[in-house]
N, C-alpha and C positions, 0 to 999 in steps of 0.2 A: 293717328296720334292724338289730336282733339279732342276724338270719342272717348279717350281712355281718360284724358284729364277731366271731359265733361265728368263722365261717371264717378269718374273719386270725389270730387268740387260737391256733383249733387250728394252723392253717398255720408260725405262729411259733414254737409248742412241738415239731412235728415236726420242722424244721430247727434248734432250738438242743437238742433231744436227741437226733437223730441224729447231730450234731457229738460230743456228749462221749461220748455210747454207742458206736456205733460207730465212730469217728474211730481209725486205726491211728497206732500210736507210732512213733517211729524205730528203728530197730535200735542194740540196744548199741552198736556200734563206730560210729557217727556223732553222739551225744549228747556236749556241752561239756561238760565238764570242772566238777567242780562247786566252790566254794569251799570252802576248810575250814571246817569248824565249820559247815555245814550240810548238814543230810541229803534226799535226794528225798522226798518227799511229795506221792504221786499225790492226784487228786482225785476222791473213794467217792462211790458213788451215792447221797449224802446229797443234792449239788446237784442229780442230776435230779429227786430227789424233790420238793425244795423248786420248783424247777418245774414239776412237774407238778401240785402241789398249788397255787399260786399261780396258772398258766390255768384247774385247776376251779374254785379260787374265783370269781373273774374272770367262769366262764361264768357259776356261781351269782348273783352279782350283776346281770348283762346280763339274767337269765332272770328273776328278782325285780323288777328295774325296767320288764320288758315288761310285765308281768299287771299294772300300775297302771297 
């Protein structure tokens, strides 16, 4: 039963970090127009981190509650 959770846990962290990692942007010339008074602010690989660390928890807990 573990296994099956490890595998979904890993399964779902590969496809929501290969989305933001390698996910390609638009090209300059086809990006909207942005309002005034606010600037772009990409998103740093602070969130995959926080993903990545959030499924190893995750396994750590699946893997702690099998040995009991």
């Amino acid at each position: 039963m573990a296994k099956k959770y490890l595998r979904l846990i890993l399964f779902l962290v590969l496809i929501l970090s290969s989305e933001l990692v390698i996910g390609q942007g638009q090209s300059p010339n086809h990006r909207p127009p942005v309002p005034p008074g606010r600037d772009r602010v990409p998103i740093d690989g602070g969130v995959v981190g926080l993903l990545i660390l959030g499924a190893g928890y995750a396994v750590k807990k699946i893997h702690d509650n099998s040995k009991k």
